[in-house]
C-alpha positions as CSV (number, residue, x, y, z in Angstrom):
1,X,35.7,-33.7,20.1
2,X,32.4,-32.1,20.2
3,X,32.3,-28.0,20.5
4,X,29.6,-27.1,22.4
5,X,29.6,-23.8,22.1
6,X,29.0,-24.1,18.4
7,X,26.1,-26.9,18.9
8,X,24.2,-24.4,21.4
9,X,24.8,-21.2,19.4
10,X,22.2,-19.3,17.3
11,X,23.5,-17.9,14.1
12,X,21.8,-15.0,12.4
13,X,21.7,-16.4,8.8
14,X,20.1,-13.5,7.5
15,X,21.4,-9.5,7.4
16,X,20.0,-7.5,10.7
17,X,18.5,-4.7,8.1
18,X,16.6,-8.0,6.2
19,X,15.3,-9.3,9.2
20,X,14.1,-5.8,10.7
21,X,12.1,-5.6,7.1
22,X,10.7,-8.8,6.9
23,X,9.2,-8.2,10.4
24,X,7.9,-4.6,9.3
25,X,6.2,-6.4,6.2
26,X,4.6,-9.0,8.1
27,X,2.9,-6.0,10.5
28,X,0.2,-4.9,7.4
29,X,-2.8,-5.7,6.9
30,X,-3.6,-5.1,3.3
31,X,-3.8,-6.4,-0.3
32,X,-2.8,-10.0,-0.2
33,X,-2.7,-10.6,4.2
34,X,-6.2,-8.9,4.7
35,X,-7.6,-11.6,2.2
36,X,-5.7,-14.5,3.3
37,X,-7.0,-13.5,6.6
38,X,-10.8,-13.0,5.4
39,X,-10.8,-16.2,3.9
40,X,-8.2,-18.1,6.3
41,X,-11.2,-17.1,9.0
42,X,-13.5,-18.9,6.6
43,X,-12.4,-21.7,6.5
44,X,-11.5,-22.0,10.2
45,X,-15.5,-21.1,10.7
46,X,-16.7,-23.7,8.4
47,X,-14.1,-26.3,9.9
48,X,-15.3,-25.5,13.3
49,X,-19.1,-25.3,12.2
50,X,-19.0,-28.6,11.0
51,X,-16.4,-29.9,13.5
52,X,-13.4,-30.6,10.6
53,X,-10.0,-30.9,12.3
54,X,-8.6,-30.5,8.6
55,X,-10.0,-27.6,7.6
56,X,-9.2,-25.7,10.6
57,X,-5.7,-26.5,10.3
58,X,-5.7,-26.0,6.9
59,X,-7.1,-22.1,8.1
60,X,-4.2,-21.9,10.7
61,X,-1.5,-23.1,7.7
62,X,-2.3,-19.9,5.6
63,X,-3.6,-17.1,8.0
64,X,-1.0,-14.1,8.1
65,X,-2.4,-13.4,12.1
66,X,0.7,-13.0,14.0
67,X,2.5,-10.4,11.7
68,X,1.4,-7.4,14.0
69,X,1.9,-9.6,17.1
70,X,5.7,-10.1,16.3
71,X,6.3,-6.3,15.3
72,X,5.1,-4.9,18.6
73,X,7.3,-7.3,20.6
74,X,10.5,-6.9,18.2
75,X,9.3,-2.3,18.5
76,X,9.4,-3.0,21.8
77,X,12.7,-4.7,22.3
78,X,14.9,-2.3,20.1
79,X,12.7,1.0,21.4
80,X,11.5,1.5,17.9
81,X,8.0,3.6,18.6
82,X,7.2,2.9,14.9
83,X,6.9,-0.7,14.7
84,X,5.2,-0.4,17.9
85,X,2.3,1.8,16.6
86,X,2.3,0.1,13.6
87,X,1.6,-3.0,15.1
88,X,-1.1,-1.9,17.4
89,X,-2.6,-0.5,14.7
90,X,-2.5,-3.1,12.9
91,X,-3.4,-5.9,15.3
92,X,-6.7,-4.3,16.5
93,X,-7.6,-3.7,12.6
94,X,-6.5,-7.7,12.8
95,X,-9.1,-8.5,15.6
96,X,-12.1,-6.3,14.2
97,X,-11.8,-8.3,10.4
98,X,-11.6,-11.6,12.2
99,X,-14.0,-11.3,14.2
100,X,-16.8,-9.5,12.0
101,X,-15.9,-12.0,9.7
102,X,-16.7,-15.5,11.9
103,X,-19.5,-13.4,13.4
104,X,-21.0,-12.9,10.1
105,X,-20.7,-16.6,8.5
106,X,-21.7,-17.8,12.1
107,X,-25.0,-15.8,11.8
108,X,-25.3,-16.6,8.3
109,X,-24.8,-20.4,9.1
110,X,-28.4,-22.7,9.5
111,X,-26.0,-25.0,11.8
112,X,-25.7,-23.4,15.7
113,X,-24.8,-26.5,17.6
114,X,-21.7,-26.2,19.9
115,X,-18.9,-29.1,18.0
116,X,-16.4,-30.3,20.3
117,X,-14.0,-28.3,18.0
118,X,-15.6,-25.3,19.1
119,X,-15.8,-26.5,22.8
120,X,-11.9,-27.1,22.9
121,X,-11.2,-23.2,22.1
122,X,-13.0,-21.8,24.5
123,X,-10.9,-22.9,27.3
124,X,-7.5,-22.0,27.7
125,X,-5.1,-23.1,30.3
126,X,-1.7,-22.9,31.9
127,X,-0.5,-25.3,29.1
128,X,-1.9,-23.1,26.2
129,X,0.5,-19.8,27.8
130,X,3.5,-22.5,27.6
131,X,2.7,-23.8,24.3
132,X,2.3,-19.9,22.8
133,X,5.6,-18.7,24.7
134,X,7.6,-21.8,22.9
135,X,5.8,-20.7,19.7
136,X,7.0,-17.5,19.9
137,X,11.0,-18.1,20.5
138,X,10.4,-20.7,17.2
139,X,8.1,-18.0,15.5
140,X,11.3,-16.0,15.9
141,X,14.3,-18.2,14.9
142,X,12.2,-19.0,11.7
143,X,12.9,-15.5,11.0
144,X,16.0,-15.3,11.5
145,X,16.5,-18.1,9.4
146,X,17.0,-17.7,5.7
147,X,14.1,-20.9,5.1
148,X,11.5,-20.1,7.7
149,X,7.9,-21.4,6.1
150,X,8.2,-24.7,7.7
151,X,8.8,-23.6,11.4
152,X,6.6,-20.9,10.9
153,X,3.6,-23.0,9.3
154,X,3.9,-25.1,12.3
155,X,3.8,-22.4,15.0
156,X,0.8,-21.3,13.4
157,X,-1.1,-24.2,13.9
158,X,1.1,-25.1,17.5
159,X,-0.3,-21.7,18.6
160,X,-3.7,-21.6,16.8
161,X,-4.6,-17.7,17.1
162,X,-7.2,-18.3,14.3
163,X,-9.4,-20.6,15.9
164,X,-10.6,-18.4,19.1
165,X,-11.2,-15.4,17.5
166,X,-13.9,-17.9,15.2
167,X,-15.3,-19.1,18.8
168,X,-15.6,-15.8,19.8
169,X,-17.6,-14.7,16.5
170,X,-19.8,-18.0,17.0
171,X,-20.1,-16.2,20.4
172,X,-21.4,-13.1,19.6
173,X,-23.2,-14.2,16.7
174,X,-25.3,-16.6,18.8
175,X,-25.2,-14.3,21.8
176,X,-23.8,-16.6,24.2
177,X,-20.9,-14.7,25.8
178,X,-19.2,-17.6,27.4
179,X,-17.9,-18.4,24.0
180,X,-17.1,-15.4,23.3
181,X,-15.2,-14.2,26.5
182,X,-13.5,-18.0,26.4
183,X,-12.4,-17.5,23.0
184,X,-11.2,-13.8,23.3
185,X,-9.1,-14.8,26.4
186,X,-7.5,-17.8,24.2
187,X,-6.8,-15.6,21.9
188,X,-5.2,-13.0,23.9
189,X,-3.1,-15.2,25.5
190,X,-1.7,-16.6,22.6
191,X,-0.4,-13.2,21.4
192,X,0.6,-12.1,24.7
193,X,2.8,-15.3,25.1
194,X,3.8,-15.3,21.6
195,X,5.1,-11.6,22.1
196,X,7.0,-12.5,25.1
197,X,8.9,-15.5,23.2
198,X,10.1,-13.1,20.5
199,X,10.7,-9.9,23.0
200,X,13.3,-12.4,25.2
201,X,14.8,-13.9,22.0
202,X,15.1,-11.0,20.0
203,X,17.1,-9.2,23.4
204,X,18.7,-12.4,23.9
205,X,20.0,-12.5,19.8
206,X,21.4,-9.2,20.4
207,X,19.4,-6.9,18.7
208,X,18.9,-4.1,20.6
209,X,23.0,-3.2,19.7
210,X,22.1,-2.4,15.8
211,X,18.8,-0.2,16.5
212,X,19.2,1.7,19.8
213,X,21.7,2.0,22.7
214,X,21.4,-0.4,25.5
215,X,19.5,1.9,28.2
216,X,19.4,-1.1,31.7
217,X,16.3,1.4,32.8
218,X,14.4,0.6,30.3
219,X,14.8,-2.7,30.4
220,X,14.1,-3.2,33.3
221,X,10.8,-1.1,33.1
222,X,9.7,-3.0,30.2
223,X,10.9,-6.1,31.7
224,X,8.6,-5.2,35.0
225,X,5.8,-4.4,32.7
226,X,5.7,-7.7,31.4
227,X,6.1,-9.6,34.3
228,X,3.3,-7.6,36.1
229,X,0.7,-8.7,32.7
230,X,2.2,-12.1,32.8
231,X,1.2,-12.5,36.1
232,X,-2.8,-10.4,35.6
233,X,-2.9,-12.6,32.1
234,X,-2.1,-16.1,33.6
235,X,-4.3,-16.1,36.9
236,X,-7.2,-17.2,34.9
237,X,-5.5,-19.5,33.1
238,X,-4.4,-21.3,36.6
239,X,-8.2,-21.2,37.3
240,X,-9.6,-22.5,34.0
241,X,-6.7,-25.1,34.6
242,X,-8.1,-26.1,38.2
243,X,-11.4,-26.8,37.1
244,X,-10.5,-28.2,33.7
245,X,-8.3,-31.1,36.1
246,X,-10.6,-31.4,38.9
247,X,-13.5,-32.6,35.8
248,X,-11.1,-35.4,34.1
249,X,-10.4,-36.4,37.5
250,X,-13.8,-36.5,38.4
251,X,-14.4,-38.4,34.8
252,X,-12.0,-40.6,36.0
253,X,-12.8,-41.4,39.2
254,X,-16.5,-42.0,38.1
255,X,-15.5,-44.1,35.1
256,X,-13.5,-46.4,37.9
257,X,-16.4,-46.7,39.9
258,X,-18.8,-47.9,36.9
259,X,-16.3,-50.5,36.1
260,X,-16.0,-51.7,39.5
261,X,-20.1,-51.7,40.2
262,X,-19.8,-54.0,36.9
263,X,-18.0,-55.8,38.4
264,X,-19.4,-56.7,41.6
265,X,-23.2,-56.3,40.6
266,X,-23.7,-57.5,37.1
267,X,-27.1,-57.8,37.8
268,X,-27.3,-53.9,37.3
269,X,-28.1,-53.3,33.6
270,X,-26.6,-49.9,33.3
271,X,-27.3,-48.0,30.0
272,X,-25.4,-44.2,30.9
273,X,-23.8,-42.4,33.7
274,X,-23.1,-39.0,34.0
275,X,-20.6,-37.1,36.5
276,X,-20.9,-33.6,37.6
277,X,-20.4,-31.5,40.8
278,X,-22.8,-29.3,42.3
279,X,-22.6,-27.4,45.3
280,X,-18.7,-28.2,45.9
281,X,-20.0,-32.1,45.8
282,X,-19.4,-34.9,43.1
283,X,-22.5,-36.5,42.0
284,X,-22.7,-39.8,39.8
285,X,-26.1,-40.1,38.5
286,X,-26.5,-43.9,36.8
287,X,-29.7,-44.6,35.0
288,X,-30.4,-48.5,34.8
289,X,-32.2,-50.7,32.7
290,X,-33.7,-52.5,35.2
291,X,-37.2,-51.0,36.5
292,X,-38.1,-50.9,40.2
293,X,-40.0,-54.2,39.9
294,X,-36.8,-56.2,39.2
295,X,-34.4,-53.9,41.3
296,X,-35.8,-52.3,44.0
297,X,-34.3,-48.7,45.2
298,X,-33.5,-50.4,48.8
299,X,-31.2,-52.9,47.1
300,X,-29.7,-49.8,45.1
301,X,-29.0,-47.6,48.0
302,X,-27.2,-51.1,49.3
303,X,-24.3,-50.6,46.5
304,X,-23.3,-46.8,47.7
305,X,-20.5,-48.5,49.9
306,X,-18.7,-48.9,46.6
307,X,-18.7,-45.8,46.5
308,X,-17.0,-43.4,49.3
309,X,-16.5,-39.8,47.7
310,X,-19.0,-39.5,45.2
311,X,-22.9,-39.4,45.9
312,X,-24.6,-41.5,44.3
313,X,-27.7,-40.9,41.7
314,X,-29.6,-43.9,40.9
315,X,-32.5,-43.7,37.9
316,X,-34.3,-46.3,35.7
317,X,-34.7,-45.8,32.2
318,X,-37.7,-43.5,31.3
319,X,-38.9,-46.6,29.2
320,X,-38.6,-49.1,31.9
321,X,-41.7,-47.8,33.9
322,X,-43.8,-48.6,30.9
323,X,-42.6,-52.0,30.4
324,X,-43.9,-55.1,31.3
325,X,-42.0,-57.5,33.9
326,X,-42.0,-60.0,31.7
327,X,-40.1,-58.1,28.9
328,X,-38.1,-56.5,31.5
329,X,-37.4,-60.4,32.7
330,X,-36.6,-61.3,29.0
331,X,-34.5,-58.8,28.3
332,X,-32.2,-58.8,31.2
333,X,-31.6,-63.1,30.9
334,X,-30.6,-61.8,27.4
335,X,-27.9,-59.9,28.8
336,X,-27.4,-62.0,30.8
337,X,-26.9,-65.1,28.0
338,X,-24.5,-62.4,26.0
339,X,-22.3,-61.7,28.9
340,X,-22.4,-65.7,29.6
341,X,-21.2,-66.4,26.0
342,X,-18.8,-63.6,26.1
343,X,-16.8,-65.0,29.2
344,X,-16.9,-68.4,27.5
345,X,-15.2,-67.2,24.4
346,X,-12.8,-65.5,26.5
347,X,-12.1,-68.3,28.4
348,X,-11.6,-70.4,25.5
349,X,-8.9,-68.2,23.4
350,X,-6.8,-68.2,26.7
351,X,-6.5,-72.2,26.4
352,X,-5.6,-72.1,23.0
């Protein structure tokens, strides 16, 4: 028969006293962690410069980032004022390195472009606050636990606090502050969250008993504390999610809407499309092949009743103008002969 009580239990496999020590280690930043750091924020800079999904994981494998984060949660859980100014201390020293640091090799760096990899950690949403509060009750039962480097290599690169502090050095280094503000607030919600996982586990584990008596009115000071920034820290988050859905649906929506135009009109040689909203409206602007000789913009308008909720944009190609009818003529039965031939070999590996 199965116990359930000792399948759903969390045993402390290491001494309260070692655990309490490994956690005040892990708050410095010195010797071997201010290095790891320095050059963990190197490679995360040149992953991201270059847009290499290896190397920045590679950064997030070795960077020692969330010692100071984890101390100030587990102070503030057992009332210890130490670990909590240790880990402020700490964690700002944390920020100023990391950020000097990316800042540095970012203005150093011939290559300014804005990689997707750099794009995606500028951005945080609800999603990102969920992912970091997971990563900090596992952050936390890996320390517990007398074998912790796997679960806590992974919540370092689950929770990736290395990254944004990179974006917001590429930020300031290239004095565009939407990086930087986007990669600051990444950052800060990771830790915040990350801090909340291991404050409710390390209450939860029963930790409070060995390091100072249970007092309800501070817990319930603290717990309204946190509640109260949980609340002040998310509401962007909710936004930024908002506007991050209503674009992929947009995206979507406009990706439908080329396919079915395809569909109905192959005559329309389209090249690119582009979705975006302006004044509260969704636009699809759709530049064709065709010129105005072979399409004219009366028979364009005549295709916007495939189209109900987006406005439509229709352009020819900047080279079209310049071409002759005739090439414009050949070109398009071209097409024309490929999509012909395509269909026919379609048709014929369905019969066999």
């Amino acid at each position: 028969m199965i116990n359930f009580r000792k399948l759903f239990v969390l045993p402390k496999e290491e001494d309260e006293e070692f655990t309490f020590h490994e956690i005040e280690e892990g708050i410095y930043f010195r010797g071997h962690n201010l290095w790891l750091l320095v050059i963990s924020m190197g490679i995360a800079c040149v992953g991201l410069n270059i847009n290499s999904s290896a190397a920045v994981i590679g950064a997030m494998l070795i960077s020692p980032i969330m010692g100071p984060i984890v101390g100030m949660a587990f102070g503030l859980s057992t009332g210890n004022k130490r670990l909590i100014k240790l880990g402020i201390i700490n964690w700002v020293l944390m920020i100023v390195v990391a950020i000097c640091s990316s800042a540095l090799y970012f203005f150093v760096s011939p290559f300014h472009s804005e990689t997707s990899q750099l794009e995606s950690f500028k951005t945080a949403t609800i999603f990102d606050c969920f992912l970091a509060l997971l990563g900090g009750f596992a952050w936390f039962l890996g320390i517990v636990r007398k074998e912790a480097v796997k679960v806590i290599a992974g919540v370092a690169v689950s929770t990736a606090c290395i990254p944004p502090l990179c974006t917001a050095g590429f930020g300031i280094a290239n004095a565009n502050w939407e990086y930087f503000w986007g990669g600051f607030y990444f950052y800060l919600i990771n830790c915040f969250f990350i801090g909340v996982g291991t404050w409710i586990l390390s209450i939860f584990l029963g930790y409070q008993r060995y390091y100072r008596m249970k007092d309800k009115s501070h817990n319930r000071k603290i717990s309204g504390l946190i509640s109260l920034l949980s609340i002040v820290i998310l509401f962007p988050s909710i936004l930024l999610t908002k506007k991050k859905w209503e674009k992929e649906r947009l995206k979507e929506r406009a990706e439908n809407y080329i396919k079915n135009i395809k569909e109905n009109h192959s005559e329309l040689a389209i090249i690119s499309y582009e979705a975006f909203k302006e004044n509260d409206q969704d636009f699809l602007r759709i530049t064709l092949l065709n010129d105005s000789v072979t399409i004219s913009k009366k028979r364009l308008d005549a295709h916007n009743d495939l189209v109900k909720d987006i406005h439509l944009i229709w352009q020819y190609s900047p080279g079209a103008r310049s071409t002759g009818k005739s090439e414009m003529l050949r070109l398009q039965s071209q097409i024309t002969a490929l999509k012909d031939e395509i269909d026919r070999i379609k048709s014929q590996n369905k019969i066999k």
